[in-house]
C-alpha positions as CSV (number, residue, x, y, z in Angstrom):
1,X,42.1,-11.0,200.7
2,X,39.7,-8.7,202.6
3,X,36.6,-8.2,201.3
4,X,34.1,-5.5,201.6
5,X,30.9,-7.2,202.8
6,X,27.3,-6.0,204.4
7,X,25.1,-7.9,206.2
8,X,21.1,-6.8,206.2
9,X,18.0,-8.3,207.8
10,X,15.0,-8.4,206.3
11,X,11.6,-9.4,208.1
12,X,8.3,-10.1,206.6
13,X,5.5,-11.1,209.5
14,X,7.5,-13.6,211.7
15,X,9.8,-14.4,209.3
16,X,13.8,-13.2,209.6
17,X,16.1,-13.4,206.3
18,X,19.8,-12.7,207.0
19,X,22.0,-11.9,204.2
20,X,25.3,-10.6,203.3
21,X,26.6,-9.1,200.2
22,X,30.3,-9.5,199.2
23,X,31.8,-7.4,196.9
24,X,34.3,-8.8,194.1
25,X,37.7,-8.7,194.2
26,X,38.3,-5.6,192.3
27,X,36.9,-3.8,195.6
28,X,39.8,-5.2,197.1
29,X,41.2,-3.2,199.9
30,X,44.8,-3.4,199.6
31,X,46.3,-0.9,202.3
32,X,46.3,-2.5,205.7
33,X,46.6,0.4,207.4
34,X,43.0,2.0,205.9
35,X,41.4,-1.4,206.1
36,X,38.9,-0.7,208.8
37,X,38.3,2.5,207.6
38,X,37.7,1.9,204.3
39,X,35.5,-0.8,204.6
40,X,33.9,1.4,207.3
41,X,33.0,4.3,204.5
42,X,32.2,1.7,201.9
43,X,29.6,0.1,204.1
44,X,27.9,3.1,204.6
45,X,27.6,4.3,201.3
46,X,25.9,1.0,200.3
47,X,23.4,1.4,203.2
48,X,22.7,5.0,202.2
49,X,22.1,3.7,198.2
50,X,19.8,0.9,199.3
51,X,17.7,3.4,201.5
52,X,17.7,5.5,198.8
53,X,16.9,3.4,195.4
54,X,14.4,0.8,197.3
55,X,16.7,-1.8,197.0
56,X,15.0,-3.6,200.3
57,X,11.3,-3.0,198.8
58,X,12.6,-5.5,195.9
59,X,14.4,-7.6,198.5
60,X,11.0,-7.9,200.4
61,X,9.2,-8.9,197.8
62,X,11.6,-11.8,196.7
63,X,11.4,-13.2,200.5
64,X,7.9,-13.0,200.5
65,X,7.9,-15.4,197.7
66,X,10.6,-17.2,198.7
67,X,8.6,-17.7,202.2
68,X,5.3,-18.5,200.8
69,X,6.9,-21.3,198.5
70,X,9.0,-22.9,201.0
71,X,5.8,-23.4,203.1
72,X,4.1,-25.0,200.4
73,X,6.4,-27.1,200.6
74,X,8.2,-27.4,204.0
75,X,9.1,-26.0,206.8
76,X,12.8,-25.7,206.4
77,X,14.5,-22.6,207.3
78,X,15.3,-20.1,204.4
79,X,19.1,-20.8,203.1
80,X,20.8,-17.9,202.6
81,X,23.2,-19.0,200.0
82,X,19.4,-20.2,198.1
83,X,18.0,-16.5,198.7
84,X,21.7,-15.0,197.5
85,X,20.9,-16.7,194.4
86,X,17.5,-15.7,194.1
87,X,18.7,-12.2,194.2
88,X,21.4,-12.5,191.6
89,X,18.9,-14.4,189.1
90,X,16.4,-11.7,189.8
91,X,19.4,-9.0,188.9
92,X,19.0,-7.2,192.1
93,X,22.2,-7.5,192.9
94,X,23.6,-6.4,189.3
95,X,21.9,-3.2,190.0
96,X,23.1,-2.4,193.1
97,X,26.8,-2.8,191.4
98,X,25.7,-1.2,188.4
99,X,24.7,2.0,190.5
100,X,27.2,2.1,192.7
101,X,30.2,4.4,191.5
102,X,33.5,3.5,193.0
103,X,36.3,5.4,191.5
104,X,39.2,3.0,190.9
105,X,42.1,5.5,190.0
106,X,43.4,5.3,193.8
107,X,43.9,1.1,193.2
108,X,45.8,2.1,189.5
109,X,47.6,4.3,190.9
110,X,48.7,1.6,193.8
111,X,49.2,-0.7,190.9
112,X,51.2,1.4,188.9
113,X,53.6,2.8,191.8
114,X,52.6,6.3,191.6
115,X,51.1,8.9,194.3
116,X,47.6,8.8,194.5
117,X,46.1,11.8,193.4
118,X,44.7,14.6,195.1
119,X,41.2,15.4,194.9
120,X,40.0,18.6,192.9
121,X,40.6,22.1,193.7
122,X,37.0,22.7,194.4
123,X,33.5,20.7,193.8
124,X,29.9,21.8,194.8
125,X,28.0,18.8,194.8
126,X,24.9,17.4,196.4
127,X,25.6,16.0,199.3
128,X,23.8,12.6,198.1
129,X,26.9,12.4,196.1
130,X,29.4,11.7,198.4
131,X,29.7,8.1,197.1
132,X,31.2,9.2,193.7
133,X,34.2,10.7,196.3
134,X,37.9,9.6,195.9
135,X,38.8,8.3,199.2
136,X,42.6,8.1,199.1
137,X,43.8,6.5,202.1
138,X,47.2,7.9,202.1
139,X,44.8,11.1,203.5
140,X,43.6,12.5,206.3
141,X,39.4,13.3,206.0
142,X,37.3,14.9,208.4
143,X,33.6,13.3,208.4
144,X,31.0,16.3,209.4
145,X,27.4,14.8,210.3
146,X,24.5,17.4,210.4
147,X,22.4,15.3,213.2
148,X,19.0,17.7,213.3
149,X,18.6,21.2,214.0
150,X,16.9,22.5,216.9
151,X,14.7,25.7,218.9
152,X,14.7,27.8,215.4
153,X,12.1,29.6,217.2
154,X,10.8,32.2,214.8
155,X,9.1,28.5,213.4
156,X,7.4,27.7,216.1
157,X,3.9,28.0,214.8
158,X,4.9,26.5,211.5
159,X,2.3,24.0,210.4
160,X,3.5,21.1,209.1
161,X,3.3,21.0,205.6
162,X,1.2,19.2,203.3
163,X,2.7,16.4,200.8
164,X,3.1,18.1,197.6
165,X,2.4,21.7,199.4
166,X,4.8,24.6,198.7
167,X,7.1,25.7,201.4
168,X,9.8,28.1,203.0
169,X,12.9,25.8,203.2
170,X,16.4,25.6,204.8
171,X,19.3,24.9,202.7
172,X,22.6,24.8,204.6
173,X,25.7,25.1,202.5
174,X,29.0,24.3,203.7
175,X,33.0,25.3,203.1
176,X,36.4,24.0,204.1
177,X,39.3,24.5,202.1
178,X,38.0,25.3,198.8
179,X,35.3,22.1,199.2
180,X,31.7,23.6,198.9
181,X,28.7,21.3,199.6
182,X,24.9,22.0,200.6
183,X,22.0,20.5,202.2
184,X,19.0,19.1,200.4
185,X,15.8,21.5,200.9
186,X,13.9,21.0,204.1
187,X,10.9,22.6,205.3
188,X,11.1,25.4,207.7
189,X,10.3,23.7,211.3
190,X,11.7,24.5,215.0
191,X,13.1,21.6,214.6
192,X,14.6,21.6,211.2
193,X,15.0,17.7,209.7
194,X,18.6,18.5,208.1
195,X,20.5,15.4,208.5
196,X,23.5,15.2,206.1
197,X,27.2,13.7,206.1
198,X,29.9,15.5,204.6
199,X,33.5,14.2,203.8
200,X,35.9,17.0,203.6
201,X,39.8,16.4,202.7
202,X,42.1,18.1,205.0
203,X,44.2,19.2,202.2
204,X,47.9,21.0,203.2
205,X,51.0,21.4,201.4
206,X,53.3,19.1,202.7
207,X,50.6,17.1,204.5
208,X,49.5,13.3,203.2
209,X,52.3,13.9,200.2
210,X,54.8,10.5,199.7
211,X,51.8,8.2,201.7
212,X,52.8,10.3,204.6
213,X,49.7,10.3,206.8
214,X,49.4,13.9,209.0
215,X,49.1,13.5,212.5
216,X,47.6,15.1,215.2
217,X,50.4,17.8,215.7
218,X,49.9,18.7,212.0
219,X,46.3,18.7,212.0
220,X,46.7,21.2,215.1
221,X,48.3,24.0,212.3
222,X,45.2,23.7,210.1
223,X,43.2,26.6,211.8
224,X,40.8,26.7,208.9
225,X,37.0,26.7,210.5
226,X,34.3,25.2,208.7
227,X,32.1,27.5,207.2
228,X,28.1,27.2,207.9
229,X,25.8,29.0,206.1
230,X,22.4,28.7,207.0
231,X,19.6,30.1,203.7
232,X,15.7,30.4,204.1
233,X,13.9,30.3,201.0
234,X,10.2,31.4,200.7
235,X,7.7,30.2,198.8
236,X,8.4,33.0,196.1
237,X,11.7,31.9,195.4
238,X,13.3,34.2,198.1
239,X,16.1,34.3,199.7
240,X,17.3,35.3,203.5
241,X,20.8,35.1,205.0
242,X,19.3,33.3,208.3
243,X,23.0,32.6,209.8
244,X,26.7,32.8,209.0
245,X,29.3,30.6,211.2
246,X,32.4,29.7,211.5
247,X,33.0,26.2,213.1
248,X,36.9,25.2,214.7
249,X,36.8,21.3,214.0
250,X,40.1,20.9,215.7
251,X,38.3,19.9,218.7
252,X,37.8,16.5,217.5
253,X,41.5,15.9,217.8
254,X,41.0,15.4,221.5
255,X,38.3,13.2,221.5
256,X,39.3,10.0,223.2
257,X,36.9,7.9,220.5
258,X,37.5,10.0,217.8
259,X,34.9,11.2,217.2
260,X,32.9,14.3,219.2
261,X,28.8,15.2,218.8
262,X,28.2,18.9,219.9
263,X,25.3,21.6,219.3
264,X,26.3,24.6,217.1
265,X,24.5,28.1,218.8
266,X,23.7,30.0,215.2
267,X,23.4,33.5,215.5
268,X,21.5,35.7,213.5
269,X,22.6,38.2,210.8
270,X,23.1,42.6,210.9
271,X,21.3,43.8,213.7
272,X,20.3,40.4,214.8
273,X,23.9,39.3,215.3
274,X,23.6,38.9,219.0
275,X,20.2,36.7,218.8
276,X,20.6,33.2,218.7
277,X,18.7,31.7,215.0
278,X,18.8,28.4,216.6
279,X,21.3,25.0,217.1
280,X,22.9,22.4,215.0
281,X,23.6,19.2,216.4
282,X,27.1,18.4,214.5
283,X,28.8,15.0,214.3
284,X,32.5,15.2,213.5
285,X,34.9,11.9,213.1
286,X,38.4,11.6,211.2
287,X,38.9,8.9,208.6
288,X,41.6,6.8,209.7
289,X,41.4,7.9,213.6
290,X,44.4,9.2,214.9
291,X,46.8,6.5,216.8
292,X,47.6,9.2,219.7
293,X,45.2,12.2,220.2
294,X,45.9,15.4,221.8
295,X,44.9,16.5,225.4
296,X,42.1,19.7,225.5
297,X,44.8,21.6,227.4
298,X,47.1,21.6,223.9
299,X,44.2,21.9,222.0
300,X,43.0,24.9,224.0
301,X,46.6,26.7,224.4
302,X,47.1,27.0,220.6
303,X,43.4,28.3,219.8
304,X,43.8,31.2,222.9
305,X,47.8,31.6,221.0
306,X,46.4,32.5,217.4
307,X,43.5,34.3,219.0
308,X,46.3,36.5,220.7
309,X,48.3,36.5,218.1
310,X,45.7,38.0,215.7
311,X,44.2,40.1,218.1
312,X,47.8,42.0,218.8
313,X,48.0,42.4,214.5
314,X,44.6,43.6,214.4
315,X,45.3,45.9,217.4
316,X,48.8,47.5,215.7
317,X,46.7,47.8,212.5
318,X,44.3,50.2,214.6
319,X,47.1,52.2,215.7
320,X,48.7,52.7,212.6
321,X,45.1,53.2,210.7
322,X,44.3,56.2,213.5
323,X,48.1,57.6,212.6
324,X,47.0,57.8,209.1
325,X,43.8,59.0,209.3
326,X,44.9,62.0,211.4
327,X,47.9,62.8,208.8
328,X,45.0,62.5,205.9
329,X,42.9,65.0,208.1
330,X,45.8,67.5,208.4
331,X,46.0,67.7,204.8
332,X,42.5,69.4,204.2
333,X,40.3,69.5,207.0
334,X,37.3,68.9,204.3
335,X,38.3,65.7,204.5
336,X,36.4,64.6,207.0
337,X,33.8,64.5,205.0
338,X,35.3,62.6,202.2
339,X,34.1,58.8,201.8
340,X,36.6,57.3,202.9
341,X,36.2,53.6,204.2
342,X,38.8,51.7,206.1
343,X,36.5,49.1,207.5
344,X,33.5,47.5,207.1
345,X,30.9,45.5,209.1
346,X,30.5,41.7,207.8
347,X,27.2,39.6,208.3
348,X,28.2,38.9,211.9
349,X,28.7,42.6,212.5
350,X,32.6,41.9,213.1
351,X,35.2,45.0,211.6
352,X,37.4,44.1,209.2
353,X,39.7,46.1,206.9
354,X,38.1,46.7,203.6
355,X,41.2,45.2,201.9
356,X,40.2,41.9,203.4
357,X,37.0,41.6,200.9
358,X,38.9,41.4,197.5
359,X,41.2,38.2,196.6
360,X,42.7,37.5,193.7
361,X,39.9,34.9,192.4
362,X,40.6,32.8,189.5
363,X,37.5,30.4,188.2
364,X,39.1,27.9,185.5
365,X,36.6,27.8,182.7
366,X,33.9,28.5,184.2
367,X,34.2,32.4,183.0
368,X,36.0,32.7,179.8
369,X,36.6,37.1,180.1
370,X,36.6,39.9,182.5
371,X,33.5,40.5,180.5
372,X,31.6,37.6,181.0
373,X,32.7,37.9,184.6
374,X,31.2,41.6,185.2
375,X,27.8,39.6,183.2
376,X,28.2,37.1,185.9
377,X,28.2,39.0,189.0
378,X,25.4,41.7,187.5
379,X,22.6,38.8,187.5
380,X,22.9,38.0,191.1
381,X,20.3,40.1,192.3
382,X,20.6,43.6,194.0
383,X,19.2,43.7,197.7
384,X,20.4,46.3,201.1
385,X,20.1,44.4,204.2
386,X,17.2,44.5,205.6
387,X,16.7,45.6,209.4
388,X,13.8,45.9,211.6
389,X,11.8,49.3,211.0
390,X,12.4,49.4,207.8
391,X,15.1,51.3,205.6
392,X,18.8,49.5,205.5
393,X,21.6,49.2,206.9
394,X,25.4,49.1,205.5
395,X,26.4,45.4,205.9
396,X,29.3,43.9,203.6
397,X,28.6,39.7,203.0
398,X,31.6,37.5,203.2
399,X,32.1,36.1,199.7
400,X,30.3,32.1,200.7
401,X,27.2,34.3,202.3
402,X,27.1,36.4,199.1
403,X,27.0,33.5,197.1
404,X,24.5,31.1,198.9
405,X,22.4,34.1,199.5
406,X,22.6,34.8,195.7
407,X,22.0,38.5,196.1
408,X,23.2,41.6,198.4
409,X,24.0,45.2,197.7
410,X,26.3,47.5,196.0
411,X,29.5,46.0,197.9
412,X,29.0,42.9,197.7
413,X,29.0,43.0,193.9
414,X,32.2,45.1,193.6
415,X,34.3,43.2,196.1
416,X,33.0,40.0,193.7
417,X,33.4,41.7,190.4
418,X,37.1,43.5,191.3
419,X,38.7,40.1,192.6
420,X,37.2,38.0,189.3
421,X,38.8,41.4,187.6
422,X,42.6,41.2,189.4
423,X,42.3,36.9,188.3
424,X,42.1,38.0,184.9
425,X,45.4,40.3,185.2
426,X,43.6,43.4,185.3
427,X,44.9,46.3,187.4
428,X,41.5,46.6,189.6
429,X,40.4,48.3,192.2
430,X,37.2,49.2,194.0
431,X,35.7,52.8,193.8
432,X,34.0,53.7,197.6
433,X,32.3,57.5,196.6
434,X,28.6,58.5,195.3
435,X,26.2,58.8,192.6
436,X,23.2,61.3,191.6
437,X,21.6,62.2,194.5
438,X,24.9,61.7,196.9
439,X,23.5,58.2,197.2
440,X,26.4,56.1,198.9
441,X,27.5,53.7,196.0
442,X,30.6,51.4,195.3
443,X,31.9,50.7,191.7
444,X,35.2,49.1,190.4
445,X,37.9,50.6,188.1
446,X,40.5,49.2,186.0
447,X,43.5,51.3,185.0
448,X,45.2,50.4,181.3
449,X,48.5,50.2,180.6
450,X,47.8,53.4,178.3
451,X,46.9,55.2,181.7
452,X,43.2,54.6,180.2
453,X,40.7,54.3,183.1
454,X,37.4,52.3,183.0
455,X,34.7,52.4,184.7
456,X,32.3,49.0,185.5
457,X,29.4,49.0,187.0
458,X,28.9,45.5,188.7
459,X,25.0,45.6,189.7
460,X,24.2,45.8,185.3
461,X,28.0,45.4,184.1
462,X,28.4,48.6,182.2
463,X,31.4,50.3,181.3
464,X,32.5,53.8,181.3
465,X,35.9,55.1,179.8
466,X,36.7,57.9,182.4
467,X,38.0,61.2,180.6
468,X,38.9,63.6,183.0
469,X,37.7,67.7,182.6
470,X,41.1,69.8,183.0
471,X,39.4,72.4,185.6
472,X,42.4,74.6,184.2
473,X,41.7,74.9,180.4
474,X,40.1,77.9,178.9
475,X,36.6,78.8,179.1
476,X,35.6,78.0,175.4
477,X,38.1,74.7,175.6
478,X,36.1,71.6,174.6
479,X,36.1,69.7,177.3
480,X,34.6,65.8,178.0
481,X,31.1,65.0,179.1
482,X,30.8,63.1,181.7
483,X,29.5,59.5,180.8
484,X,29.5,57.6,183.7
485,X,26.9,58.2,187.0
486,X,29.0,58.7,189.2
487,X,29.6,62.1,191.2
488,X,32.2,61.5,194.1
489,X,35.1,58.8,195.0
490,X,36.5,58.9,198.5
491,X,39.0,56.2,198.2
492,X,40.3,53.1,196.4
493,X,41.6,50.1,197.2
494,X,41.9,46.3,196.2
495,X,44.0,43.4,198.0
496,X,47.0,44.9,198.8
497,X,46.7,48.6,198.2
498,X,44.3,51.6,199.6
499,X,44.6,54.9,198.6
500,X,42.7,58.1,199.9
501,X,41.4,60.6,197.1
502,X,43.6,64.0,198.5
503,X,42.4,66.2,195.5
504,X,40.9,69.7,196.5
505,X,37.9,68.0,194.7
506,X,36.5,65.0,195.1
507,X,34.3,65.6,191.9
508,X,34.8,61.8,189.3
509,X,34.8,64.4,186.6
510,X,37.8,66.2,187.9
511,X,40.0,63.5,189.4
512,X,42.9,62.0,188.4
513,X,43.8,58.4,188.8
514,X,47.6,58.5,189.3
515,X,47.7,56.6,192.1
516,X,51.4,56.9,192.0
517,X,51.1,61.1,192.5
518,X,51.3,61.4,196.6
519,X,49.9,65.2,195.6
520,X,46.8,63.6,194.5
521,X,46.8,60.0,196.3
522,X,47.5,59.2,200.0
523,X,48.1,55.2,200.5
524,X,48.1,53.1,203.5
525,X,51.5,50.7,203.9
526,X,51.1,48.0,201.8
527,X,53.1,46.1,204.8
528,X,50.6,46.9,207.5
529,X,47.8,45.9,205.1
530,X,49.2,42.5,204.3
531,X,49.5,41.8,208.2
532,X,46.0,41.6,208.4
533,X,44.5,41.0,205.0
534,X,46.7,38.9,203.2
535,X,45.1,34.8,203.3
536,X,46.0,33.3,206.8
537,X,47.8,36.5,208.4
538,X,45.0,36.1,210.6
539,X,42.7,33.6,212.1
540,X,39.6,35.6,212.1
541,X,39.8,36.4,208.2
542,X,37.2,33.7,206.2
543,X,39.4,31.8,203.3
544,X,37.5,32.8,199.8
545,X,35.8,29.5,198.7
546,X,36.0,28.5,194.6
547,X,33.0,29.7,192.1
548,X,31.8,26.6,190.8
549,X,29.7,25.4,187.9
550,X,26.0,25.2,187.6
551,X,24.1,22.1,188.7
552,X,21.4,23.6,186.7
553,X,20.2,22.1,183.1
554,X,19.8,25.0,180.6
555,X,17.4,23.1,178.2
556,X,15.1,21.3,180.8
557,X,14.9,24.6,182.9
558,X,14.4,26.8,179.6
559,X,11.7,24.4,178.7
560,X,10.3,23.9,181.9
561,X,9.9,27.7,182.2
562,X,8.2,28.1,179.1
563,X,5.9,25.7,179.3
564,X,4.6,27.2,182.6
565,X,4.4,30.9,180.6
566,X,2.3,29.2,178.0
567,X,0.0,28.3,180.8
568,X,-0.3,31.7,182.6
569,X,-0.6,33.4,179.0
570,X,-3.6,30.7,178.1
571,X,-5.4,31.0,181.0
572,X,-4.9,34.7,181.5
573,X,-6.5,35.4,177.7
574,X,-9.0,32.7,178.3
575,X,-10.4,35.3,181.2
576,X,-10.5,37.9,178.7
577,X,-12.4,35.2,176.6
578,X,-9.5,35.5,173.6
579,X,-8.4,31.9,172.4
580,X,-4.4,30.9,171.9
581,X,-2.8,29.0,169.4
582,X,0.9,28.9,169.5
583,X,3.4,28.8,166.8
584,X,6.3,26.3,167.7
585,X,8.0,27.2,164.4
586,X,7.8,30.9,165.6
587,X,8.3,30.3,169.0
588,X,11.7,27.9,167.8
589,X,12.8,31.6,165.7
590,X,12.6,33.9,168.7
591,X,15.7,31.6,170.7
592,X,18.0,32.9,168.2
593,X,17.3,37.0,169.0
594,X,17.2,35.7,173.1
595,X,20.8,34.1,172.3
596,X,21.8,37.7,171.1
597,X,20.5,39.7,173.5
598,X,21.8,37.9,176.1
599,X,25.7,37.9,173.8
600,X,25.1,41.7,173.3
601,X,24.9,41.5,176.9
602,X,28.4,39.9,177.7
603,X,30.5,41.6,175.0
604,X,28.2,45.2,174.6
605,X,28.4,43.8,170.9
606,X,25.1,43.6,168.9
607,X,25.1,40.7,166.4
608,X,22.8,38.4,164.9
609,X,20.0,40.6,164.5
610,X,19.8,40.7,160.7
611,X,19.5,36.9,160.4
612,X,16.7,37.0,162.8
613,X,14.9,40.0,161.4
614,X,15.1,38.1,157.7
615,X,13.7,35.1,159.5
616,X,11.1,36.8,161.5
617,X,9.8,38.1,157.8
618,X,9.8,34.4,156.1
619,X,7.6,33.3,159.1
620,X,4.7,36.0,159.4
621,X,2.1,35.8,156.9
622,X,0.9,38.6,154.6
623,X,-1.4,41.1,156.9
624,X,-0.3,40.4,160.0
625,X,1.8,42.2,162.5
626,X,4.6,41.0,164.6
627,X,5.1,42.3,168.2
628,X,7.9,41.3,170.9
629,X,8.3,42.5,173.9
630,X,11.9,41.5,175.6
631,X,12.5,41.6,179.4
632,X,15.4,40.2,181.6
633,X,14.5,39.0,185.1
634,X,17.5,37.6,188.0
635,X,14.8,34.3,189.2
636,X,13.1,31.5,187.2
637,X,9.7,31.9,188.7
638,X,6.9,32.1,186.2
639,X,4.4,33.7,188.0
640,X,6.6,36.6,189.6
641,X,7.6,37.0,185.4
642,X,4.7,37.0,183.9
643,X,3.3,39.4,187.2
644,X,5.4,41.8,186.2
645,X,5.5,41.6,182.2
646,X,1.5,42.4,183.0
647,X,2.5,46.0,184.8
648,X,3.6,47.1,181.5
649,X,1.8,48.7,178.8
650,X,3.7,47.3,176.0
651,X,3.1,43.6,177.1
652,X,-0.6,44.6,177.9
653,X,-1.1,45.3,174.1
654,X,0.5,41.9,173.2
């Protein structure tokens, strides 16, 4: 039987107590090909949980006794097996077995005579978490330790903060292969304190299936990088994109130990893509080690043979996008001054093809409609890069910097809200053109099965049913007022299709959305699009990472929040020497209109509102007046709400 078992050493003055601590049988470890590894991963996960739950502050105190009676008595060493008991009387060691989570399906599974199975799709946990993982030894894992960071030099004056004081903070998050962790929150420093371990699955059909371990030659194929995004949040609750990178682990199948320590250059974002934001020092390791690894040379010739490879696809892609743009031109030489975007700059200031932005995205249950989807991606905020000198600059966010960020501008939204849109079996596509003003502005649009068009606005998640005007109908003709804001559209396109607007006008109001009519439509192959766009035609295309659910509370963070307005409202009427007296009952009433508001706001539906108006009546007295004053705000700070409820007149009456 192998056991799992820990030994610690705990010291009080100049006296030593070593222990160990051996699991039951039911941690049995029953592959001997994973033992060492397994009892390797176990091992640390215990040490992590007593750091973390002061496990050894208990264990101190029980030696300290132990000590001070076994000298009031003799001077015999301490027995371990005497303290072991101690411990177990005292029900430490019950509660370090009652908070450790090891998931047991693998050993049923083993028992049963079925494949183990494979871990989720997707997660997004903290990365504290990691004990609650299924290790399936049948599996390859790759083990990523973030060691420290290092000469972030735009901190180099920051103070150090002090305990309990408000701070900017890094968070990093991380994605491989649809598996999404992040960081804990550390303050801003030159030398950052992120130190995290993260176990990623290296997840491939036809890899690890039947107990089949992958080996190194397989391992080689996964060209995958390790996404690393780096966030800085203020101490308002802010957000900024400090560094976007994409890390090839393969190099840790040459290491002759198995395991490889490097430092990570980050580089900034936009305009600051050529500065370096400062270094990661990365740990990688694969759980089990490989039994043969591969020389640098092998490792090296396959990375420089994709790069080729996708540079030669990218470089025919060129071609045949100059080919087509010069046929588009000789169409109408007003053209040239038609929107029309084939590519666009990401974070790192690297071209891609617009195409490239929009996947097919499907979420589970997380979103329930293409409604709730276009509510979704409207309350991550609105935000144009920001660049030195002020003004903006035109900068398109991979999908994992979008996210972490939790804001960016027009493009960002529709890319998000047209591949959510296409996962729901809509025919959607996003809308490059203008608005009022000829302010540059992306949109997406859905086309029927009727030939009806819609319009949706992904920065607020309106919707517009496009009715074109017929420029050809009589003067006195009713004709259809335009309902959306939009003025021009240059082009179209989603994951697989682009199509050029070749109308003598370029006019929404007048266009037609046959994008079958070549007269009125001019598309790019949907073969030389899929070269490069479609997932893993290319190494330097990011794969999409997985929406995942909320690790918010609803309740505690809805209560939390209005107990802090309560306070800003009391003290700010206690300045203008007015007393307050709240009205739970009241206060209880008002949840049901916030519930519709927010439902009117997801379906464009306006229910409830009768109830609450009937209830509103029952609850204010005879002679007195009520007032409410709704607002929506995209953060959860207080202060920054209640700020700008103030600026308005309405709320200043209240």
């Amino acid at each position: 039987m192998d056991y799992v078992t820990c030994c610690f050493a705990v010291a009080r003055g100049s006296d030593t107590a070593i222990f160990t601590l051996a699991f039951p049988p039911q941690f049995k470890l029953t592959r001997p090909s994973a033992n060492v590894e397994k009892v390797s991963e176990l091992k640390q996960i215990i040490h992590n949980h007593l750091l973390k739950s002061g496990i050894r502050g208990k264990i101190r105190e029980v030696l300290a006794e132990n000590v001070k009676d076994d000298q009031g008595q003799s001077h015999q060493s301490l027995s371990e097996a005497d303290f072991l008991r101690t411990l177990q009387n005292r029900g430490i060691i019950d509660d370090v077995m009652k908070d450790l989570h090891f998931d047991q399906e693998a050993i049923m599974d083993e028992k049963k005579g079925s494949p183990p199975k494979c871990a989720p799709d997707f997660s997004d946990k903290e990365i504290t978490q990691l004990k609650k993982s299924n290790i399936d030894p049948s599996r390859r894992y790759l083990y990523l330790q973030v060691l420290g960071g290092k000469a972030f030099l735009e901190h180099l004056q920051e103070p150090e903060p002090l305990p309990g004081q408000v701070c900017s903070t890094f968070t990093l998050y991380v994605h491989f292969r649809n598996q999404r962790f992040h960081s804990k929150p550390v303050p801003c420093a030159c030398e950052p304190n992120l130190e995290e371990g993260l176990l990623f699955e290296i997840h491939r059909d036809g890899i690890g299936e039947s107990n089949k371990m992958a080996d190194a030659t397989a391992l080689l194929s996964v060209s995958d990088p390790v996404h690393l995004v780096l966030i800085k949040t203020d101490t308002y609750s802010e957000t900024t994109l400090v560094s976007s990178y994409f890390l090839d682990w393969r190099i840790v199948l040459g290491a002759p130990s198995g395991k490889t320590c490097l430092g990570v250059e980050l580089m900034g974002v936009g305009s600051e893509s050529k500065v370096p934001a400062g270094v990661l020092i990365v740990s990688m390791e694969l759980y089990p080690p490989l039994t043969e690894t591969l020389s640098t040379d092998i490792i090296s010739t396959q990375q420089t043979l994709e790069r080729k490879r996708t540079a030669e696809k990218e470089r025919l892609f060129l071609v045949y996008a100059k080919q087509w743009w010069r046929e588009f031109l000789e169409i109408r030489p007003s053209h040239q001054s038609k929107m029309v975007k084939i590519f666009a700059q990401d974070e790192n200031g690297v071209n891609q093809p617009v195409c490239s932005y929009v996947r097919v995205l499907r979420v589970g249950r997380l979103l329930e409609s293409p409604r709730q989807a276009a509510r979704f991606v409207s309350l991550l905020a609105h935000e144009k890069a920001p660049v030195v000198g002020g003004g903006g600059q035109e900068q398109w966010c991979t999908l994992m910097a979008f996210l972490c960020r939790g804001k960016g501008d027009c493009e960002d939204h529709a890319t998000l809200l047209c591949s959510l849109l296409l996962g729901f079996g809509l025919d959607a596509y996003v809308c490059v053109g203008t608005k009022a003003k000829g302010v540059p502005h992306t949109w997406v649009l859905t086309r029927g099965t009727d030939g009806s068009i819609t319009f949706w606005e992904s920065l607020t998640a309106h919707r517009y049913l496009h009715q074109a005007i017929d420029p050809e109908a009589p003067p006195l003709a009713p004709q259809h007022k335009p309902s959306s804001p939009y003025r021009t559209v240059g082009c179209v396109f989603n994951h697989q299709n682009f199509l050029a607007n070749c109308q003598p006008s370029d006019a929404v109001e007048l266009c037609v959305f046959d994008f079958q009519n070549q007269s009125c439509w001019k598309a790019m192959s949907e073969n030389a699009l899929k070269s490069v766009c479609y997932p893993g035609s290319v190494t330097s295309l990011p794969l999409q990472p997985s929406l995942c659910a909320s690790s918010l509370d609803p309740a505690s963070s809805s209560n939390q929040l209005e107990f802090e307005m309560r306070y800003l409202v009391s003290e700010h009427r206690k300045d203008l020497e007015l007393a307050t007296v709240w009205d739970d009952h009241l206060s209880y009433l008002l949840s049901s209109a916030l519930s519709a508001y927010e439902l009117e706001r997801c379906t464009g539906v306006s229910c409830g509102n009768e109830e609450f108006q009937d209830a509103v009546r029952r609850a204010v007295p005879d002679g007195h007046t009520f007032k409410g004053f709704p607002i929506h705000f995209l953060h959860r700070s207080a202060r920054r709400a209640f700020a700008t409820c103030l600026r308005s007149p309405f709320c200043q009456e209240i």
